[in-house]
N, C-alpha and C positions, 0 to 999 in steps of 0.2 A: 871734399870728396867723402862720399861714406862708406863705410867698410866692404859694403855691397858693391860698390862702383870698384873698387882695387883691386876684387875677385874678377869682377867682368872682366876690367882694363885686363889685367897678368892672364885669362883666358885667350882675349884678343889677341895680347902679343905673343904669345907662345901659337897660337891659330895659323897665327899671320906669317912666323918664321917657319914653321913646318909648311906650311900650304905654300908658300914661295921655294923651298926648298923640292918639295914633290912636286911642283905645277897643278896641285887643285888647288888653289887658291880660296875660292869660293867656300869650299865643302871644309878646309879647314879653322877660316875664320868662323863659321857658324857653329862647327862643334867645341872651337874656343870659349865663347859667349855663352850656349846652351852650358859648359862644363862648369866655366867661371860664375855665373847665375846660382845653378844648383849649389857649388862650392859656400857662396855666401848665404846663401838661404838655409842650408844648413848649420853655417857657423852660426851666424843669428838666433835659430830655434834654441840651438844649446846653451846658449847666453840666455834666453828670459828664464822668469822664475818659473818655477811652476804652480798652473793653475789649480785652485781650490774651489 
C-alpha cells in the first residue's frame, strides 16, 4: 500500500462511520476520499526536494 492509499483508506473509514452514523452515507464517504486524497498529496509534496 502507498502512503497515498492509507490517506484515502483512514478518509473512507472515518467517511463511512460518520455517514452511517448521520444517515448520508453517500455524501460522507465521498467527502472521506476527496479529504483523505488531498491529505496525501499534500504530505507527498512536502516530502520531495525541491526543485532547481
Amino acid at each position: 500500500m502507498t502512503k497515498n492509499g492509507g490517506f484515502v483508506g483512514l478518509g473512507l473509514a472515518l467517511g463511512a462511520a460518520i455517514g452511517a452514523a448521520t444517515g448520508n452515507l453517500a455524501m460522507w464517504i465521498a467527502l472521506g476520499v476527496v479529504f483523505g486524497a488531498a491529505a496525501g498529496a499534500e504530505r507527498t509534496k512536502r516530502n520531495e526536494p525541491p526543485r532547481q
